[in-house]
N, C-alpha and C positions, 0 to 999 in steps of 0.2 A: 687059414689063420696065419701062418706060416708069411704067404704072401702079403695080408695086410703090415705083417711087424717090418718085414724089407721097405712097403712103400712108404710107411712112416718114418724109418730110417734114412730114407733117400730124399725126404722133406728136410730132417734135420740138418742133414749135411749141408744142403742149398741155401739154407736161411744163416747158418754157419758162416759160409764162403762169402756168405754180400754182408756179411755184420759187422765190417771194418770201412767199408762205404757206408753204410746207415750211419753209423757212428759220427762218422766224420762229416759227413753232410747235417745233421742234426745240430752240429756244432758250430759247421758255418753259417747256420740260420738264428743259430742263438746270439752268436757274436752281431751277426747283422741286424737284429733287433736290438740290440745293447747302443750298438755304435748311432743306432738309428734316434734312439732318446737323449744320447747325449750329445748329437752335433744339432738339435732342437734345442736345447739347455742353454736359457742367455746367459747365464756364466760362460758359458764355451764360445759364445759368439763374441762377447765382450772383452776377452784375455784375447781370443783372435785377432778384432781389430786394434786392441793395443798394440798388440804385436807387430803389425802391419802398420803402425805408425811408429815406432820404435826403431825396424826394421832399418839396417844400412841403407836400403836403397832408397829411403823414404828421404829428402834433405827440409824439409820445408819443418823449423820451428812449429813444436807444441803452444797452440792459439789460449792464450789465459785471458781469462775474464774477469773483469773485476768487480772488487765487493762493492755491488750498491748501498752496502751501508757505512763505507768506508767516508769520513769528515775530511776534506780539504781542508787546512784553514786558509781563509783569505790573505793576502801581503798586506805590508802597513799602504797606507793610501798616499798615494804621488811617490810608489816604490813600484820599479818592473813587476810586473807579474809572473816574468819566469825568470830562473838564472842567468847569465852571459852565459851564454854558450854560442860555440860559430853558428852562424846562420840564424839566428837567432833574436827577436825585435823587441826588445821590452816596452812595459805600458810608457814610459817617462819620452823614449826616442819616437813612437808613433805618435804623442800626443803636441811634441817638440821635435820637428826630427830637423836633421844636418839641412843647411841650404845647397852642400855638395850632393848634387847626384845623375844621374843616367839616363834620367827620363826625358821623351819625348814631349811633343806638348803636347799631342794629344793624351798619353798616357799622365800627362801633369794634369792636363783640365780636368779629366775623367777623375782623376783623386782625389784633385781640388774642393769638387764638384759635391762631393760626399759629407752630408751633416750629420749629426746623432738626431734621432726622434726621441729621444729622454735629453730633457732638458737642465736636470741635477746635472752637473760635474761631478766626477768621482776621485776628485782631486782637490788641493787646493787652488783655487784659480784666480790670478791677480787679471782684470782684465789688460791688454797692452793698445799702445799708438803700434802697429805698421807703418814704417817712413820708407815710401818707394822711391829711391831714387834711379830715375831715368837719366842716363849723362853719357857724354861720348867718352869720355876718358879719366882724368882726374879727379878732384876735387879740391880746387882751389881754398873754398870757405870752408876745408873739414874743421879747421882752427876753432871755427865759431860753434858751430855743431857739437862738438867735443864741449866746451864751456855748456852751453844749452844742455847737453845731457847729462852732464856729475851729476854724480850723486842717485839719479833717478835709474839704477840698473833693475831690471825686473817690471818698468815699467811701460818697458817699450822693445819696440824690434825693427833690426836695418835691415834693407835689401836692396843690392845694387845692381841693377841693368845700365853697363857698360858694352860698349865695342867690343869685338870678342878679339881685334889685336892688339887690345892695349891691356899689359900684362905686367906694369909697375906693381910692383906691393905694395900695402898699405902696412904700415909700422905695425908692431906689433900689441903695442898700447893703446890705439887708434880703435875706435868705436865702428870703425869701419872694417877693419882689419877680419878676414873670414868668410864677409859676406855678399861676397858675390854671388850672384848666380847663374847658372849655365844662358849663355845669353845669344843673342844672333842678331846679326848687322841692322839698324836701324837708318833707313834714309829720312830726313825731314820732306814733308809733305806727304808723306808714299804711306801708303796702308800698313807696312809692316811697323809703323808707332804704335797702332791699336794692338797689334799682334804682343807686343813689348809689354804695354800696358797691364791684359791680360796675363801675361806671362810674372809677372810681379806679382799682379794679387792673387793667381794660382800659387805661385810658392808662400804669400805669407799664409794664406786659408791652410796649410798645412801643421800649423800653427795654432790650437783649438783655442790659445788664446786671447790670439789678435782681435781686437774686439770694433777699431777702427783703424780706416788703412787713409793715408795720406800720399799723393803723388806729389815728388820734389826733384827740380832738377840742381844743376851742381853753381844753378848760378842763383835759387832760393835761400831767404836768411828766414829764420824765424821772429815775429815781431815784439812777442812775451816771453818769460820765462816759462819754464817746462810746469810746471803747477797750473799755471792759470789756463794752458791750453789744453792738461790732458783736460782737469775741470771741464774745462768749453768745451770739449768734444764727447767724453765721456755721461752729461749728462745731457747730452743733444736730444732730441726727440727726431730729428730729421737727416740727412745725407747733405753735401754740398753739392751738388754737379749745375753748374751755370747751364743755364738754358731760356731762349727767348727766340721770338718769330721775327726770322728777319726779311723782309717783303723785298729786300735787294736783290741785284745778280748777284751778290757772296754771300747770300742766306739762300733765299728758293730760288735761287739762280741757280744752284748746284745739287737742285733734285732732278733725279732722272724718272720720267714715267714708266721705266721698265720696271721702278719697285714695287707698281701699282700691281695688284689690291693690297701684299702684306706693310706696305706703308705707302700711306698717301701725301698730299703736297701738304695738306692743312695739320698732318704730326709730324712734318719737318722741321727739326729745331737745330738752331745754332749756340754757340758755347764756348767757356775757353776747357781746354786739354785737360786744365791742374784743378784735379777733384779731391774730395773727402765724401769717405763714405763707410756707413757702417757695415756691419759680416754677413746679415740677410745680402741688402744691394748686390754684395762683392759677389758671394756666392750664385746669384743671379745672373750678374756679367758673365763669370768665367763657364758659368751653364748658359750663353745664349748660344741654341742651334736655330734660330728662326730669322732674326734679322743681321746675324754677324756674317752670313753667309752672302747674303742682299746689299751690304755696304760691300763686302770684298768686290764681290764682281763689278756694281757700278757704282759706288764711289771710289775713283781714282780722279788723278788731279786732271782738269782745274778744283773738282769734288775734294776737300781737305779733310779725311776721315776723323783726323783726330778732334776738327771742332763742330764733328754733325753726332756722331755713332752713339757715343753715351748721353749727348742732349735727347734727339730724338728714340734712344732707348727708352730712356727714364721719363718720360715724356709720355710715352706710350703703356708704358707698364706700370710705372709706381709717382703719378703723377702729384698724389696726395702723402709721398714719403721724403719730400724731396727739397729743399729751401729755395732751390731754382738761382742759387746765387754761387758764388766760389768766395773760397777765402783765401786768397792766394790772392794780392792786390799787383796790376801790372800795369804800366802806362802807354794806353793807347792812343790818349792824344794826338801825337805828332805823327797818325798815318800810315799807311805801309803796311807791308805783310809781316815785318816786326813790331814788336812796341820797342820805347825805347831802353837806353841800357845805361846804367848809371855808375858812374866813376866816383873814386878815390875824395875830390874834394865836395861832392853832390851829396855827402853823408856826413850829419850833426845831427846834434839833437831836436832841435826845431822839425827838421825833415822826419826824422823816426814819430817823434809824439804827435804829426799831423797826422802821420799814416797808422797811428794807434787810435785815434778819434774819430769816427767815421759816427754814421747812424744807419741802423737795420733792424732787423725783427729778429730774436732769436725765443724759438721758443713760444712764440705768440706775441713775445712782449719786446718792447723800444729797449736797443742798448747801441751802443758807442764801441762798443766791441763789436770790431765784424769781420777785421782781416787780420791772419793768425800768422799770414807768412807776406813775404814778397819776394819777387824779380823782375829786372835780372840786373845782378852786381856783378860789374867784375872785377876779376880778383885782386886788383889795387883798391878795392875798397874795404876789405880785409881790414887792414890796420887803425881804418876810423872805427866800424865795427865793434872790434876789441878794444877799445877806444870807451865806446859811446854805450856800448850792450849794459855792462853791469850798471851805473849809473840811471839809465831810462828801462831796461827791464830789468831789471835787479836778478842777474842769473847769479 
């Protein structure tokens, strides 16, 4: 008996001696079940990753999203659509923008080139004349020009293809005055006219609301007043671009067979240079990758780019858009690789109202109106001009 009360006593002691280990072990399993449900608890996971975005070493701005039910309201209409701010293009400068800028030509045509597929305006939009002037340097007749355009602001737009070292200014009340544009040397006869050409009506098509473009050099007068030609042009149904089959060596004398098959002898056309033409046409032109490439390479001179390329384009492409005539009146009579040039006392009244009476088709139908401009005057004919203009076109 004696001996059982010792071995029970010598249990007690044992289970005594380790009950500070049990203890304490009991407790690290408690804690670690504890710790266990609460690092499971999206609460905990989500204060976490706040944390960790909060966090100094994190640098990168808190991402905000916004309310989809938030109204914008729209700007008043022919108003930017975002504030000035640097770097920054409002609607009013993209749909008008500067004739100054940096672009290349290829990045100009590739701009150019770009129409809306919604045909509403979201603006007020007065259609305009583009008047491309192609010229080596001054402008002799701007005097006239200037008379020609009072009054009509808003309804038209200049663009000047000049030499690029002639660097006179133009006044600052001058109609002219601003618009030049980035321009690059032009030789007569030599393919880079066309280059020019295109390079004019790529910058007015920048312009959403050039609605017809007019090519003029510095030695062209206008034959009417500003009314009766937007009239004429604006309610045109057709393009001007002179074009006709010419069976000579200076018509299909100057086709080469290397164009063959994307152009043949029988869609080789001849023409004069000085066109009119509405925003489709233009848009077309300054997008031709198919045969602009084909006159570059083989038409060069004795081939005169400027009076095959836009005949035989138009010719080929928009044969039924096209009046096939110019309005732009020149006298080739007397022969030669020029027409002739008319001075100082070769201008009265009689002269001006023969070359206002003509007969053509406009529209389907018989008129006496057919040529809207002429050349080439030089600039001692100026003073008959201003002379003879308001009296016979009543500017």
């Amino acid at each position: 008996m004696k001996s059982s009360n010792n071995q029970h006593s010598s249990n007690s002691v044992s289970i005594f001696r380790f009950l500070p280990q049990l203890l304490l072990l009991a407790f690290g399993v408690s804690i670690g079940i504890i710790m266990s449900f609460y690092l499971k608890s999206p609460t905990f996971s989500l204060q976490q990753r706040q944390n960790s975005l909060t966090s100094p070493e994190k640098t990168s701005p808190p991402i905000e999203i916004p309310n989809s039910t938030t109204e914008i309201p729209e700007p008043p209409i022919g108003m930017p659509k975002m504030p000035d701010k640097p770097g920054q293009v409002g609607f009013t400068e993209f749909v008008e923008p500067n004739v100054t800028h940096n672009l290349s030509d290829e990045e100009l045509l590739w701009r150019a080139s770009m129409t809306p597929k919604i045909h509403a305006y979201p603006f007020d939009r007065v259609p305009k004349v583009a008047f491309l002037f192609l010229v080596r340097g001054g402008l002799p007749l701007a005097p006239l020009w200037q008379e020609f355009l009072k009054g009509h602001e808003g309804f038209y737009s200049i663009y000047v293809h000049s030499d690029p070292s002639y660097n006179e200014p133009d006044p600052e009340g001058s109609v002219f005055h601003g618009r030049r544009i980035p321009s690059k040397k032009v030789d007569w006869g030599k393919f880079n006219l066309i280059e020019a050409e295109r390079r004019l009506l790529a910058n007015a098509l920048l312009d959403f609301s050039n609605q017809r473009f007019v090519l003029v050099s510095e030695s062209c007068v206008p034959l009417f007043n500003f009314a009766t030609i937007y009239s004429y042009l604006m309610n045109s149904t057709q393009s001007y671009v002179s074009l006709y089959d010419d069976p000579s060596p200076v018509g299909r004398g100057r086709y080469s067979i290397h164009m063959s098959p994307t152009i043949t002898i029988e869609q080789w056309r001849k023409g004069s240079q000085w066109f009119e033409m509405d925003r489709d046409l233009a848009l077309e032109v300054v997008s031709d990758t198919k045969y602009f490439p084909i006159f570059q390479e083989y038409c060069q001179r004795p081939c005169y780019a400027d009076e095959h390329y836009l005949p035989t384009f138009v010719n080929i492409m928009f044969p039924g858009r096209n009046s096939n005539r110019s309005l732009t009146w020149v006298d080739w009579s007397k022969g030669g690789l020029h027409p002739a040039k008319f001075v100082r006392q070769e201008i009265n009244v009689e002269f001006l109202e023969n070359l206002r009476n003509q007969e053509c088709e406009y529209n389907g139908e018989s008129t006496n109106v057919c040529f809207l401009f002429a050349r080439k005057f030089l600039p001692t004919s100026l003073t008959r001009f201003m002379r003879f203009a308001p009296m016979v076109m009543h500017f």
